[in-house]
C-alpha positions as CSV (number, residue, x, y, z in Angstrom):
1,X,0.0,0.0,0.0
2,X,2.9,2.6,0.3
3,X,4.7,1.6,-2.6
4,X,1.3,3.0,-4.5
5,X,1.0,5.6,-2.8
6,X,4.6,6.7,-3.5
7,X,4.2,5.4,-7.2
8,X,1.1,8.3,-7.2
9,X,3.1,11.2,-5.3
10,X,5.7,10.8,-8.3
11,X,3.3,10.7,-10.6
12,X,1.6,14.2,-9.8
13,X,5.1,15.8,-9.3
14,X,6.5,14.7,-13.0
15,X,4.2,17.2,-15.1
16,X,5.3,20.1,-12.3
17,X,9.5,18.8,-12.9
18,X,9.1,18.8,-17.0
19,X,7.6,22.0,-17.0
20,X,10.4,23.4,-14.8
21,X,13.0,21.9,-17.0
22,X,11.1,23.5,-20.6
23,X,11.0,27.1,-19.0
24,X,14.5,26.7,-17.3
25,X,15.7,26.0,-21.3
26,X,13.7,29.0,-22.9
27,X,15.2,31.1,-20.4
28,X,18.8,30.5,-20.9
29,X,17.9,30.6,-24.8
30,X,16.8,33.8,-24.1
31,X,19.5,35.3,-21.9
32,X,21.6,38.3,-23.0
33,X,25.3,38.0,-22.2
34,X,28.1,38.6,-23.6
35,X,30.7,36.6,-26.0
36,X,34.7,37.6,-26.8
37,X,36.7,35.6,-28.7
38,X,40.1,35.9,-31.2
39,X,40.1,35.5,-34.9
40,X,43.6,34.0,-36.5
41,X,44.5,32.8,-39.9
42,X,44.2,28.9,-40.1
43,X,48.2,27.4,-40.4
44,X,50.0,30.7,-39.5
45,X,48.1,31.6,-36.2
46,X,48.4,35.0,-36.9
47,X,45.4,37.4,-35.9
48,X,43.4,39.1,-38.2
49,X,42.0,42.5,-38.1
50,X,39.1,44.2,-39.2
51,X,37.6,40.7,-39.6
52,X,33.3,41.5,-40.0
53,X,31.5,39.3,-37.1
54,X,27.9,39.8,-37.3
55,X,24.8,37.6,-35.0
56,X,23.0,35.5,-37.7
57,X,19.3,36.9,-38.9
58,X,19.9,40.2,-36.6
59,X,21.8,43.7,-37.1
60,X,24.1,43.0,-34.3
61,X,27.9,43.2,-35.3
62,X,31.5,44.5,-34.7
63,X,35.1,44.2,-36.4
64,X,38.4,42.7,-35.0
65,X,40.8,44.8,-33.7
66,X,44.6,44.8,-34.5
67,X,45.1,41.6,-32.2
68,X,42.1,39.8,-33.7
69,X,39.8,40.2,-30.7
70,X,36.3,41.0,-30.6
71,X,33.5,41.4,-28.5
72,X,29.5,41.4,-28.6
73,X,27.0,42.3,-26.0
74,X,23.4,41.4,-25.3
75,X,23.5,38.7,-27.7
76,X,21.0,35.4,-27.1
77,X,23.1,32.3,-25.5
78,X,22.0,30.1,-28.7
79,X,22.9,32.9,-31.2
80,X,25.3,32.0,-34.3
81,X,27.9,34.6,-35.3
82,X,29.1,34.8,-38.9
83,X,32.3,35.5,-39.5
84,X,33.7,37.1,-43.2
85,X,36.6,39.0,-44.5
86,X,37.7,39.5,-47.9
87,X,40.2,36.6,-49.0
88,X,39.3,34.5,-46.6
89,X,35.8,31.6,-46.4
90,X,33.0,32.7,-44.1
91,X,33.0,31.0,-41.1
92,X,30.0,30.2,-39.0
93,X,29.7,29.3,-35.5
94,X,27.0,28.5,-32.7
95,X,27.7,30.3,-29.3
96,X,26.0,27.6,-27.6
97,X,26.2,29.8,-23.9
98,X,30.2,30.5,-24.1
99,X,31.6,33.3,-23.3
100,X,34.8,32.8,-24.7
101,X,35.6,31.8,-28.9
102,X,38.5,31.0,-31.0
103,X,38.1,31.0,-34.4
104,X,40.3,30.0,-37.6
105,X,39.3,31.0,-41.2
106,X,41.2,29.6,-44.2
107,X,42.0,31.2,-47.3
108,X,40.1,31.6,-50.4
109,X,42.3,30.3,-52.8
110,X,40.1,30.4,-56.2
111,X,39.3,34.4,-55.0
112,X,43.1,34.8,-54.6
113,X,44.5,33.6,-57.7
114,X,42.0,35.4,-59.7
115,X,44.4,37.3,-61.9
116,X,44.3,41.4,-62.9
117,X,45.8,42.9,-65.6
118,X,48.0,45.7,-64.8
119,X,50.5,48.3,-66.7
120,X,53.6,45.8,-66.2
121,X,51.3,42.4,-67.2
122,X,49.5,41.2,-64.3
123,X,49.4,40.8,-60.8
124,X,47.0,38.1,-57.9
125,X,44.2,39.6,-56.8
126,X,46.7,38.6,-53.0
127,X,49.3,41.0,-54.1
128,X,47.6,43.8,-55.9
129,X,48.5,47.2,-53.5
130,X,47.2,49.5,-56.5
131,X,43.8,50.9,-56.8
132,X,42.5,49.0,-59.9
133,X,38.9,48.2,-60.8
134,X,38.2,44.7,-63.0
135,X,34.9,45.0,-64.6
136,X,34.5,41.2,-66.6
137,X,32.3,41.1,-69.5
138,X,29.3,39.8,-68.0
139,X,28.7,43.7,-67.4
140,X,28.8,44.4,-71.1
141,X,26.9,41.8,-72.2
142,X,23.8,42.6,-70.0
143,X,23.4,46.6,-71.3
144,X,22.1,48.0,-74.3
145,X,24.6,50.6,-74.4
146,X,26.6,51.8,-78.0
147,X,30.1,52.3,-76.4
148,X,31.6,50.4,-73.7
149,X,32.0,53.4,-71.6
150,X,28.2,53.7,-71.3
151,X,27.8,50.4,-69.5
152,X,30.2,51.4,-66.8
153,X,27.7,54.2,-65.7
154,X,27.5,53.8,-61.9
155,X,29.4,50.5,-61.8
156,X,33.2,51.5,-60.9
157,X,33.6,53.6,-58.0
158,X,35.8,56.5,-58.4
159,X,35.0,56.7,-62.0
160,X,32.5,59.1,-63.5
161,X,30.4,58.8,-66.8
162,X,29.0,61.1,-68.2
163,X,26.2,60.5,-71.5
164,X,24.9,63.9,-73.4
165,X,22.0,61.7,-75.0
166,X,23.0,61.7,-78.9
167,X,22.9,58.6,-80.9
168,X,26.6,56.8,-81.0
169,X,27.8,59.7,-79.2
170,X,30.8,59.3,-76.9
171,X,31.3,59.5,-73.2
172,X,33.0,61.7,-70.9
173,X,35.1,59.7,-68.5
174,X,36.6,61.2,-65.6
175,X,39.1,58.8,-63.0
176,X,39.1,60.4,-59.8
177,X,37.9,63.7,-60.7
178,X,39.6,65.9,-63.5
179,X,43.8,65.6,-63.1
180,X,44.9,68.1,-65.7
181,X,43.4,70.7,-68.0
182,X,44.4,69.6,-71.1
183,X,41.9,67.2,-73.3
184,X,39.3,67.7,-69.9
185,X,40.9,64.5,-68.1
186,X,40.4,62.2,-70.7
187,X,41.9,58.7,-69.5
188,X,44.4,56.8,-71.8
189,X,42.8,53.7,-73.4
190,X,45.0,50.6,-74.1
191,X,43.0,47.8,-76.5
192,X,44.8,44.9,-76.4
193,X,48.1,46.9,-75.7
194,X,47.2,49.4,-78.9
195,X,46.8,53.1,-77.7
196,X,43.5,54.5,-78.7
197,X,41.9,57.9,-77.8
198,X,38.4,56.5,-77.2
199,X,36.5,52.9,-77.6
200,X,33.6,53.6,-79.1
201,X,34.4,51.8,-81.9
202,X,34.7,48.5,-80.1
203,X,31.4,45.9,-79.5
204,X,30.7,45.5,-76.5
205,X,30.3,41.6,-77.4
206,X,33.8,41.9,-78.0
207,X,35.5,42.4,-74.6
208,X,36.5,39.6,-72.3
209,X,37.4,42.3,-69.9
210,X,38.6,45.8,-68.7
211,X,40.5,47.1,-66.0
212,X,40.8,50.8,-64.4
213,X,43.7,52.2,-63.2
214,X,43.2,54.9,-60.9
215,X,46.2,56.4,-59.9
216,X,50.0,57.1,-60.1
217,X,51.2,53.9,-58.5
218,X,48.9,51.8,-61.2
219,X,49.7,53.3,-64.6
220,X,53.3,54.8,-63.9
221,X,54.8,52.8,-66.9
222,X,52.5,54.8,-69.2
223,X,54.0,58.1,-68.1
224,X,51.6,61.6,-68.0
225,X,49.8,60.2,-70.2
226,X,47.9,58.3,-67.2
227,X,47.7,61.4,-65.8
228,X,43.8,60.9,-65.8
229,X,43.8,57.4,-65.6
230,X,44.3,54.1,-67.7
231,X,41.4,52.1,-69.0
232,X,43.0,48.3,-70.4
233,X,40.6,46.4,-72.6
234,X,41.0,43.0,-73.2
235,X,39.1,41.6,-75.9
236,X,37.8,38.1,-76.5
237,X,40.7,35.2,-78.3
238,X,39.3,32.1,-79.4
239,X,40.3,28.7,-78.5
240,X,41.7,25.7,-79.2
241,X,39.3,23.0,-80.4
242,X,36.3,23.0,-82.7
243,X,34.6,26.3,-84.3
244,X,32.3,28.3,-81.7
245,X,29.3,30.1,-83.6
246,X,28.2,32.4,-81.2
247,X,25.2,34.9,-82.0
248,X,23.8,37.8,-80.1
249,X,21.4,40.6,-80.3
250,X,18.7,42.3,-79.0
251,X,15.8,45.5,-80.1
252,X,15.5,48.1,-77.3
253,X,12.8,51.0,-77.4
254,X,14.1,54.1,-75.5
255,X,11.5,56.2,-74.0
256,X,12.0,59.5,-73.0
257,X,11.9,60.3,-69.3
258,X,11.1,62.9,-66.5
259,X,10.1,64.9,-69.2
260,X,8.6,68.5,-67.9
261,X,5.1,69.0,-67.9
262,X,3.7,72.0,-69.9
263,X,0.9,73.8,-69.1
264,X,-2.2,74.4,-71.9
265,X,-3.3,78.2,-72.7
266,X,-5.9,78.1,-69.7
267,X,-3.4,77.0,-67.3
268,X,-1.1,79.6,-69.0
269,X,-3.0,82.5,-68.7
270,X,-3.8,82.1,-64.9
271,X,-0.5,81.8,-64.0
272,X,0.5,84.7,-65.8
273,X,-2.1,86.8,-64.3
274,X,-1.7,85.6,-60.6
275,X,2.2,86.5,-60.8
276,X,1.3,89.9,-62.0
277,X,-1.9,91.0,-59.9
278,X,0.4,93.5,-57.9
279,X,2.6,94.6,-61.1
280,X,2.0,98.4,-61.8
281,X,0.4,98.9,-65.4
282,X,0.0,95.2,-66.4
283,X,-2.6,94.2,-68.7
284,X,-4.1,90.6,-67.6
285,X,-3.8,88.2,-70.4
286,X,-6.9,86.3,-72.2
287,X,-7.3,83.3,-73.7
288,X,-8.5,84.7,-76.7
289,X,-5.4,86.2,-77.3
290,X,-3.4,83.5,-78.3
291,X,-6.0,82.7,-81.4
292,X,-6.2,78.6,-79.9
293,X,-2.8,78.0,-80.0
294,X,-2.2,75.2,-77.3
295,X,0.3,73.2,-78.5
296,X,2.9,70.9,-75.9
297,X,6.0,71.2,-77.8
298,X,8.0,68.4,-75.4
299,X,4.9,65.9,-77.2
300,X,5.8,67.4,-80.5
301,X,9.5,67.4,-80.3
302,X,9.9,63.9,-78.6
303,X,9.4,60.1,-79.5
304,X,9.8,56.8,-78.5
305,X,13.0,55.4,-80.4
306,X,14.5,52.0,-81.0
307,X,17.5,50.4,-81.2
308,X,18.6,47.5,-82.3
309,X,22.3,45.1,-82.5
310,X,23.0,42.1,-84.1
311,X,26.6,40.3,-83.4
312,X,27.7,37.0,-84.8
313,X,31.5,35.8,-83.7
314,X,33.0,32.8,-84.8
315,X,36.7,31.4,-82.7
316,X,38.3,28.6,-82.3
317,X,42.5,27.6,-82.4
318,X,44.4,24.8,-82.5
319,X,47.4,24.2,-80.2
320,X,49.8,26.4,-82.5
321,X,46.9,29.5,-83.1
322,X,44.1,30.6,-82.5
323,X,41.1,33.2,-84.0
324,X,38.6,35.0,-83.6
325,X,36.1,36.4,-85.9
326,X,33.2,39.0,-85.6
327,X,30.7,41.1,-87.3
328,X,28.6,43.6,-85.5
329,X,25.7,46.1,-86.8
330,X,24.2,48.7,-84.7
331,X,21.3,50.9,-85.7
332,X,20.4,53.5,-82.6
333,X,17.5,56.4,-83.4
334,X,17.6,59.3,-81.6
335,X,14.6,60.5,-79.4
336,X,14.3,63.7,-81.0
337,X,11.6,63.7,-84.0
338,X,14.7,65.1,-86.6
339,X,16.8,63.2,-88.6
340,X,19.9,61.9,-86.0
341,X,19.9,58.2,-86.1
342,X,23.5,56.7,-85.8
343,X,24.3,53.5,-88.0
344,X,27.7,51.0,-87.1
345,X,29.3,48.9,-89.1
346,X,32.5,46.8,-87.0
């Protein structure tokens, strides 16, 4: 009889123990502390600074100092901290309630040996000190653009494009603001190691890839010429094996944009009127006066225009040589209902 009645007391207590157990879980899940911890290069053991280490799914973050060390507050005890610098994997790792962590991060090596082409040849992405910008020709095959220049609108920093709007007309380039006064800071263009004084004549189908020098220590082997800047363009080579057909091309429609709004003669008139109500000896204006002329002149004077490029390339090479072969048309009209459509043959 007291065994059961022991067997029942234990009974009626385990729902009261689980429950204890759950909350005393949540709440250490949901405990803010804090978490330190040093972040060295995996092999060498050297520390690493300004290494980014972020709380997963939240805003919460902070950067290594010079000795590698770091430290978060008011994090959760289950929280996961990501850990990313440039050359290196991304590292993740699950605080699981400790306060202290010692992270290792191993090097990228496919991001490292990515190679740049520079004014002496070329250089690892590891060992490049220079300020240069690699823009790969995924970039040019995605705009609609007629000159190369055009697509790098917005995509290089430090480098400013500039478009007037005229069918096939070129682009002002500036590199780090204007560096001299003659030719406006025109940077030196280098196609395939050929000087040129613009690339507007190139396809942009055509370009495997282009790199921007941006200052003295970059493009010092081209002399003051680089005064303004280099721009390198490395165009597509064929290789070895069978023939490669490629074909590309596209029709755009451009459409004017943020085009003003003009009033009509009603509209007009009361403007005109209300601006003048105080003016000494001015005559208020009727609508009759302008004999039904109401005409929108930005309507008149503007269209939509298309556009339209067809490329076909054909490469290939054998283990001695290689080729590469290309035609390209572009036809461009200009917004602008007069005659200034711009035709290329390459």
């Amino acid at each position: 009889m007291k065994q059961i009645v022991l067997l029942i007391v234990a009974l009626l207590c385990l729902p009261t123990i689980w429950v204890q157990g759950q909350n005393t879980v949540q709440n250490q899940s949901q405990q803010q502390f804090s978490v330190s911890g040093t972040v060295s290069e995996r092999g060498t053991g050297d520390p690493l600074t300004g290494v980014s280490v972020s709380v997963k799914g939240s805003t919460l973050g902070t950067i290594t100092d010079i000795d590698g060390k770091f430290t978060l507050n008011n994090i959760p005890a289950n929280a996961v901290l990501t850990f990313s610098y440039v050359g290196m994997k991304p590292v993740e790792m699950s605080v699981n309630g400790r306060s202290t962590l010692s992270v290792e991060m191993s090097e990228d090596a496919e991001l490292l040996e990515e190679v740049v082409v520079v004014g002496y040849g070329t250089q690892k992405v590891k060992d490049l000190t220079a300020p240069i910008a690699v823009v790969n020709k995924d970039v040019f095959e995605k705009q609609a653009t007629t000159n190369p220049m055009q697509a790098l609108q917005g995509k290089v920093a430090g480098v400013q494009v500039i478009n007037n709007g005229a069918p096939g007309s070129g682009s002002t380039v500036r590199i780090r603001g204007v560096g001299s006064i003659g030719d406006y800071g025109k940077p030196l263009y280098v196609v395939d190691g050929v000087f040129v004084d613009n690339i507007d004549f190139l396809n942009n189908n055509d370009i495997e890839s282009m790199n921007v020098l941006k200052d003295a220590s970059a493009s010092a082997i081209y002399g003051v010429r680089a005064a303004n800047g280099v721009v390198i363009v490395t165009t597509k080579r064929g290789t070895s094996g069978k023939p490669t057909i490629t074909y590309d091309g596209y029709y755009a429609l451009q459409v004017p944009v943020n085009v003003m709004k003009m009033t009509n003669t009603d509209q007009y008139v009361t403007l005109r009127n209300e601006a003048n109500v105080d003016t000494q000896g001015y005559t208020p204006l009727t609508v009759g006066q302008f004999n039904g002329a109401n005409t929108d002149w930005y309507d008149v004077l503007l269209h939509n225009a298309p556009m339209f490029n067809q490329s076909l390339d054909v490469s290939g090479g054998s283990d001695v040589s290689n080729y590469s072969l290309g035609v390209n048309y572009l036809y461009q009209d200009g917004i602008l209902d007069v005659e200034n459509d711009y035709r290329r043959l390459n």
